[in-house]
N, C-alpha and C positions, 0 to 999 in steps of 0.2 A: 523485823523482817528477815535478815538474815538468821537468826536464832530458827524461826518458823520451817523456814524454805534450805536448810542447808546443801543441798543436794539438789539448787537449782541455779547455782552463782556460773553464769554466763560473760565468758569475754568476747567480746564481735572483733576481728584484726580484720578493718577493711576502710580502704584507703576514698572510696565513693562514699564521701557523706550523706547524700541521699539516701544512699540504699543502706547504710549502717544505722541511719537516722529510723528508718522503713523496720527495717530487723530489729532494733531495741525496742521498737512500742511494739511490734510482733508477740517477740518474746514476753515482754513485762506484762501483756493483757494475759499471758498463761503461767502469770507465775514467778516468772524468774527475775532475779536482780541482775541487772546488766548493766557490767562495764565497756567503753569502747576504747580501741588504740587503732592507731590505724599505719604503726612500723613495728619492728623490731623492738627500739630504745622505747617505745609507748608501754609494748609489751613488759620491760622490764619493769615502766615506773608503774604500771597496775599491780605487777603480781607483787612490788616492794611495798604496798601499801594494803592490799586483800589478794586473800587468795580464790583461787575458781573451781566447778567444776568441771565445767564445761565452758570450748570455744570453738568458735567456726572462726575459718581461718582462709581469706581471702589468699590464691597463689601468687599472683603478680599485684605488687603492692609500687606506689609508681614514688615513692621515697628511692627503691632502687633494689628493697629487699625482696629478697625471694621468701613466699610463704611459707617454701620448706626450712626455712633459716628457723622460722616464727613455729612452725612446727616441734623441729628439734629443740627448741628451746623451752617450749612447754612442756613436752614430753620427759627433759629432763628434771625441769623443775617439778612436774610432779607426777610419775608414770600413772596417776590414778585418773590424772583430766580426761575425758573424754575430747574429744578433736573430732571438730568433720571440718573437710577443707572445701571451698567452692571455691571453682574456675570457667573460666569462661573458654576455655584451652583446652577441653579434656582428651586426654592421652594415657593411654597405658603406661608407657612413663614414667613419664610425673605421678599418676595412680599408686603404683610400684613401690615409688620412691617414698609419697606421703604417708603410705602405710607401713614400710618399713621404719620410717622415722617417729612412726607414734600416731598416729592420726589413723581412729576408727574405720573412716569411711574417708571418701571420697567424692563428691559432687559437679556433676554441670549445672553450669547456671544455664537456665534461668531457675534457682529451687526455691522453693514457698518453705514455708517457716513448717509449714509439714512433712516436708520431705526431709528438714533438716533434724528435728524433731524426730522422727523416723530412726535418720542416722544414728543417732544421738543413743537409742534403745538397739540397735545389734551390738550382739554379745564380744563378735568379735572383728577384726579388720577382714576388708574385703578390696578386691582387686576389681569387682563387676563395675564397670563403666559405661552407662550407655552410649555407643559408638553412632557418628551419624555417618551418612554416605557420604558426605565431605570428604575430596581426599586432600590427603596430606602438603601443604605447603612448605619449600624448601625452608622459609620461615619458620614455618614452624618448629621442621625438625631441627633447624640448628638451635632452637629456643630449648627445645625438651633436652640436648644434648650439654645445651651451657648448663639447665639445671641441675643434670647428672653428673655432671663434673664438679660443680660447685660443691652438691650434698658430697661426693666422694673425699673432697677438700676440706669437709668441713666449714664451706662458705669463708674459705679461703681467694678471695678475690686476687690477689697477685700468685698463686698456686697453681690455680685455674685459667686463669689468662698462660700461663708456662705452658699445662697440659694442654690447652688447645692450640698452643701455637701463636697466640695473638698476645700485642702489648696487653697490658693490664688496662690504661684509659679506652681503649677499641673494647674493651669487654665492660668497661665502666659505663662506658655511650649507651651498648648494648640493651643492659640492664637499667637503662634511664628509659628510654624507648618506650612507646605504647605498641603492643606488640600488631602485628597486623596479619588478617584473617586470610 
């Protein structure tokens, strides 16, 4: 299978087993071998055991990691992975951020395995997000703001709690939180 298909090895990072569950028979009817994790430390023990081409990479992961941690860590591990990220948050942002950190594209949920797939095939990173008329909740932006400092930290959790001003467990909380729309 993998000998066949090498250039279609798929990791899902996403913490909704459902819909991770939804995404791997997705993908596997077209082809690809798909691993799932659904943190950080998941991410690690997948790519210690096979490696990927391709992953989509849920942003708020409710272990407490931030996507873009899982991002930058793919990116490092292999700048060749292709990366699309889906969020159910989408922001300029966080867009920005995931792109700069390695991740091709960037997605709203709700995307179909064609949209991801889609992602998957541009050549290079993109900032295009489609914005809805929803405006911006003070939630939210303190959310995109934790993330910006965090990536700047290096997903340095006691760094980041300094720069914004707040304990480090008040930013722990934070990021435990199911984020609200």
């Amino acid at each position: 299978m993998d000998a066949e298909l090498p250039d279609r090895q798929l990791l899902i990072v996403e913490d909704d087993e459902a819909f991770a569950r939804t995404l791997q028979r997705s993908f596997e009817r077209r082809g690809y071998d798909v691993l799932r994790a659904a943190d950080l430390d998941g991410v690690r023990k997948v790519l210690a055991l096979r490696e990927r081409t391709h992953a989509v990479v849920d942003l708020k992961l409710a272990s407490g990691d931030s996507g873009l941690a899982c991002v930058q860590y793919l990116h490092e591990h292999d700048p060749d992975m292709i990366i699309v990220v889906l969020t159910g948050f989408a922001s300029i942002a966080t867009a920005v951020e995931a792109i700069k950190l390695g991740a091709r594209h960037y997605l709203a949920k709700p995307a179909n395995t064609d949209d991801i797939e889609a992602a998957f095939g541009r050549g290079e990173g993109t900032t295009e997000v489609e914005l809805t008329a929803r405006q911006t909740s003070i939630k939210t932006l303190e959310w995109e703001r934790i993330h910006e400092v965090l990536a700047e930290t290096g997903f340095n959790i006691s760094e980041a709690a300094r720069r914004l001003g707040m304990h480090r467990r008040t930013l722990a909380r934070k990021l435990d939180k199911q984020r609200v729309r």
